[in-house]
N, C-alpha and C positions, 0 to 999 in steps of 0.2 A: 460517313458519320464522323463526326468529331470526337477527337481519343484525344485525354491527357498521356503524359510521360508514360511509360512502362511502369518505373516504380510505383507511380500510385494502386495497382495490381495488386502489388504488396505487402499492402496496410490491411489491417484485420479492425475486424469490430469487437467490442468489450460485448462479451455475453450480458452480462448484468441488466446492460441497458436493454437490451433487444427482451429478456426474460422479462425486467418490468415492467416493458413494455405490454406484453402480453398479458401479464395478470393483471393488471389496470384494464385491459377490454373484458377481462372475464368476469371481473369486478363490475365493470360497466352494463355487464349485461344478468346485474344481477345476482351472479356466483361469490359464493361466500369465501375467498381467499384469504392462507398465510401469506406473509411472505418473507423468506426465511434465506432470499438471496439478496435479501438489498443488502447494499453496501457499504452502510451509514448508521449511526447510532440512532435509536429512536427517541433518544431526548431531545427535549429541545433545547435550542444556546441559551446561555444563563440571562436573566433579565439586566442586567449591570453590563453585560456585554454589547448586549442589543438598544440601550438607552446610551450606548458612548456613542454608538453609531449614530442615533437619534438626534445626538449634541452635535454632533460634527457635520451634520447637514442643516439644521438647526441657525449653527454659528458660520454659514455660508461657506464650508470646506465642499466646495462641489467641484474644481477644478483640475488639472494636471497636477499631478507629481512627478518627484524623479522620476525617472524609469527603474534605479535600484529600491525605488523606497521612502517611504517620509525616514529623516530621520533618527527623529524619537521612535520607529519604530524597531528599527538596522541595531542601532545602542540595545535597546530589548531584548531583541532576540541573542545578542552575545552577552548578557548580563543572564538571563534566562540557562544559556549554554555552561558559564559559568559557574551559578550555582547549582543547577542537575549533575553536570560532569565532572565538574573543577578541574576544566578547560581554560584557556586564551584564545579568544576569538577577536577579532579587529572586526568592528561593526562595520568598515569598510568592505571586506568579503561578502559580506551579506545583500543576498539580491533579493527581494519582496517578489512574488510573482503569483498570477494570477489560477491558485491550486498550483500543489506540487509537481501536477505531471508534467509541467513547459520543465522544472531542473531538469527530468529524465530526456526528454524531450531534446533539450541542449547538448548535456552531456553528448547522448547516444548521436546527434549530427555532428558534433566536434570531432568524433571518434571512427565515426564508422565510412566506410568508403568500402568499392570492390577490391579485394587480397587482404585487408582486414580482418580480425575475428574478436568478437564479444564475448564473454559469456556470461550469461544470465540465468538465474535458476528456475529450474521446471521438474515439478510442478512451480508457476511462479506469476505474478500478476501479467495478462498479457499483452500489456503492452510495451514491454522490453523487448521482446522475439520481434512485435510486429514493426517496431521502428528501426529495429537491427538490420531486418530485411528490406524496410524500403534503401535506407542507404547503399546498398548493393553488400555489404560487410557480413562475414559467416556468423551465422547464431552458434554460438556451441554451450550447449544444456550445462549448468552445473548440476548434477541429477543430484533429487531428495527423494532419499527413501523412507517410511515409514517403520521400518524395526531401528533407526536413527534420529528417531524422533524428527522428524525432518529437517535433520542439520548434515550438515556433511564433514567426512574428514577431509580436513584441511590439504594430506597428501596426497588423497586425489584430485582434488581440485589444481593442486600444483604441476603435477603430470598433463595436465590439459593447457598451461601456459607453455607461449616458443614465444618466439618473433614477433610473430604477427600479429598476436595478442597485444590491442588499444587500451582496453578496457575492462574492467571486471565486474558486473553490477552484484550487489549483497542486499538483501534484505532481511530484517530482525529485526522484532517478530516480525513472522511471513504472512504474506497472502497468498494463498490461500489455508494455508496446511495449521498457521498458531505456531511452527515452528521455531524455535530459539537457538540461537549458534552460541554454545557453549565457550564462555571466553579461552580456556585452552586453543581451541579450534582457531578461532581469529589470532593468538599471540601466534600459532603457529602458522597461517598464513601469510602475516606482515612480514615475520623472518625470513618467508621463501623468497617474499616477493620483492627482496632486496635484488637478487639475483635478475629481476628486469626491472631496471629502473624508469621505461619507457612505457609502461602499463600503466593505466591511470585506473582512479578504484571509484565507484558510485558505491555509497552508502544510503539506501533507501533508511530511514527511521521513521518512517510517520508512524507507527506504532508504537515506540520506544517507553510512553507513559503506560498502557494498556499490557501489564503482565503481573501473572500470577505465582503462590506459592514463596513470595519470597525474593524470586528472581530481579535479579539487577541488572537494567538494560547496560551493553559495554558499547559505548559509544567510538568508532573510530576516529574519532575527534582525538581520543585519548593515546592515540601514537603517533607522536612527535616526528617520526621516522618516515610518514607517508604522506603529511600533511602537506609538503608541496604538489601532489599529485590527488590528494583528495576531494571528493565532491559531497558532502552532504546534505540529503535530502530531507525535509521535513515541513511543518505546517500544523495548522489550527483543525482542519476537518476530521479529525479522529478523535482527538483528546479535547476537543470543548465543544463537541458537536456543531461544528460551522462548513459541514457538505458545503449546504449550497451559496455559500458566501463567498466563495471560490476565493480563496487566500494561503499562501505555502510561501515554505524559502528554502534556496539552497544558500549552503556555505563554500566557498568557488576557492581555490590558491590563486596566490596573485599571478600568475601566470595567463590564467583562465577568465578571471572577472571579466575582464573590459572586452571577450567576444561575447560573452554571455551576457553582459550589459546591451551590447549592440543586438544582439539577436532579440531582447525585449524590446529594442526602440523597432526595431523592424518586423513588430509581429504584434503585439500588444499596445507596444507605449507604457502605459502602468498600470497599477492595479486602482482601480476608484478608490478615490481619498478617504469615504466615512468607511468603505470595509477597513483600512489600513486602521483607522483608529480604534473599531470594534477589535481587532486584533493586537491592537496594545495594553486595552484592557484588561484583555483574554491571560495578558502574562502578566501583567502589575498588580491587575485584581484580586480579590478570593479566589483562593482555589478550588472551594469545598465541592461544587458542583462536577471537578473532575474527580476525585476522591469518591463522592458519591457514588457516579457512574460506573468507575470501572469494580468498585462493591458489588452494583448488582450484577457488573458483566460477569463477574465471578461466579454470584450464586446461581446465574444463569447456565455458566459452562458446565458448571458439578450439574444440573439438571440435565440438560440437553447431551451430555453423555452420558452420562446413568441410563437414561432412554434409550438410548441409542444402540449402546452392549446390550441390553434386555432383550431386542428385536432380534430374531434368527435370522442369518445371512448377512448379517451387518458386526463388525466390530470397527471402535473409535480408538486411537490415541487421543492421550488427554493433553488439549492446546495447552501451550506455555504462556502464550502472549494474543494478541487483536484479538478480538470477538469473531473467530472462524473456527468451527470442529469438521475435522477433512473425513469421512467416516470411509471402510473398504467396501464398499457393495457385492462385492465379486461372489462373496457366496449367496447375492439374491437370484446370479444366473442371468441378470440385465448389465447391460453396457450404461457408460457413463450419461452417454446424450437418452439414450432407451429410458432409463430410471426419471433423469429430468424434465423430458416432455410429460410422463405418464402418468407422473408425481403428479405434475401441477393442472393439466386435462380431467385427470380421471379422479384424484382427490382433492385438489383445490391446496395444493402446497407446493410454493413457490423455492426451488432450488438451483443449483449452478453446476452444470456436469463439471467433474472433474477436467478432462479434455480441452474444456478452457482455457485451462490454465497451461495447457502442452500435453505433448505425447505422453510423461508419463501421468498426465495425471487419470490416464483410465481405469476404470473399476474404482474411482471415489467420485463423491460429491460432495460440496461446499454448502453445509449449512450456517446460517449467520446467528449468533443468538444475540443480534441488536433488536430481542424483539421481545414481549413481556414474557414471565413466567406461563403464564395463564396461554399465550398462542403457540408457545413451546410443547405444552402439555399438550395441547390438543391438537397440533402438527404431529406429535410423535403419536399419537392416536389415531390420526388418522395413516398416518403411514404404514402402522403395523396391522388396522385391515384393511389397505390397498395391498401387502405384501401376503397377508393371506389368502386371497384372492386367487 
């Protein structure tokens, strides 16, 4: 029988997909399904958005682009960076790419080999660990705990750096958990991490606009100190609802661009011309429609954890940031994949074991409230008589 390489072994699949996948057949057959794992805003992309795209296929933009990018788009997103952070970005660094996950994607190949070591947080989106592992390169967990709102200190995280430490991936806000890395924490890991100057740093932000209370996302952008070793990740699919328009960028040191350039002509090529222009819109335009949204994500979170602490064997921290509440299951006396299958079979509410997202994330589960008030309400309804049960 014909076998790929070994590494391919060591690539994992994204629960999400496989989960919605299944509630779509149960759906199909009829069942009344939430679904409270998807991974994606339920709004739709603003009309101004979706009519630039319109124009630009319209006015015959249907052909190759750069590989980094049209770009009027590249100047964008560092005018964008600019004034969010009051940052300096050279539109040059900036790579267009086809969703965000080809930056992780690049990064984690430029980095990772066998004697290597990563490390990536877990609980943590998973496909950091799974591309860690194909490269032959050691995954090593930055752990988030929940009585740390799932941030970590910074000096442990430094005790896990040596040598052989390539790379460091961060992400704020997180996925899965809502967690927020308290700027303290990051000032104090840039200082450690003088002491290897051979670590290179992944900054995941695709959530960066999407936080609550107040809170001010701190962009690593904003230390000067790292930023020849820096990689920031981000994109349209969260913050203007553009999932499936599959559109992201990383922002690379000059050092880095021109492999990550290559690695798009050799995988990709570019991103389709009228998404790039829908996505220029997305930053030149009105913003109201993101303003909007993350309003209701809000009043959704204060609901969907209210619910949540109300049910016996269940308690939430309350997310900081994304539209994800991590809730403890442990006093329902089910395991994390046990509670997800059971959930969604037995009362038609679609969820994400914890476990997904790594070993620690057992005893939770990932509810999303990218989802109205009204299926909120009666997800957690039906939840609390499947748990009386």
């Amino acid at each position: 029988m014909i076998r790929p390489i070994a590494a391919m072994d060591r690539l994992e699949n994204e629960t999400a997909f496989e989960v919605l996948a299944r509630a779509q057949q149960l759906a199909s057959e009829g069942r009344d399904i939430i679904n409270l794992g998807i991974d994606q805003p339920d709004f739709r992309t603003a009309s101004h958005i979706v009519d630039a795209a319109k124009r630009a296929m319209d006015d015959g933009r249907h052909g190759y682009t750069a590989a980094a990018g049209i770009p009027e788009l590249r100047a964008a997103v560092a005018s964008d960076l600019r004034r969010r952070h009051g940052v300096e970005v050279d539109a040059n660094s900036v790579l267009i790419a086809p969703g965000a996950k080809p930056i992780m994607y690049f990064a984690i190949l430029m980095f990772g080999e066998p004697g290597a070591e990563i490390l990536y947080p877990n609980p943590g989106f998973p496909i950091y660990e799974s591309m860690i592992a194909y490269t032959g390169a050691k995954p090593v967990p930055l752990e988030l705990h929940e009585d740390a709102g799932f941030s970590f200190d910074a000096d442990q995280v430094l005790r896990l750096v040596n040598e052989r430490t390539r790379l460091i991936i961060l992400n704020s806000p997180g996925n899965p958990t809502g967690g927020v890395i308290p700027a303290e924490q990051i000032d104090r890991l840039v200082a450690g991490l003088e002491a290897y100057p051979n670590c290179a740093i992944l900054s995941d932000e695709i959530y960066s606009r999407i936080l609550y209370d107040e809170r001010e996302h701190v962009s690593l952008l904003s230390y000067p100190q790292i930023r020849d070793r820096l990689i920031v990740l981000d994109g349209w699919s969260k913050t203007y609802a553009m999932t499936g328009w599959r559109v992201g960028y990383g922002i690379w040191p000059e050092a880095l661009f021109r492999y990550a350039e290559k690695l798009a002509v050799n995988s990709y090529s570019c991103v389709n011309a009228p998404t790039q222009y829908a996505a220029l819109e997305a930053l030149e335009g009105p913003q109201d429609a993101v303003t909007d949204m993350v309003e209701a994500f809000d009043a959704r979170r204060k609901l969907m954890v209210r619910e949540l602490n109300a049910i016996p064997g269940i308690r939430c921290a309350n997310p900081g940031g994304a539209f994800y509440a991590f809730p403890n299951i442990t006093g329902t006396g089910l395991d994390s994949l046990t509670f997800q299958r059971r959930l969604l079979e037995e009362a038609g509410v679609a969820t994400i074991a914890g476990t997904s997202f790594g070993a620690l994330g057992e005893g939770y589960v990932r509810f999303s409230y990218a989802a109205s008030a009204e299926a909120i309400t009666e997800a957690m309804a039906r939840l609390r008589a499947f748990l009386a049960q």
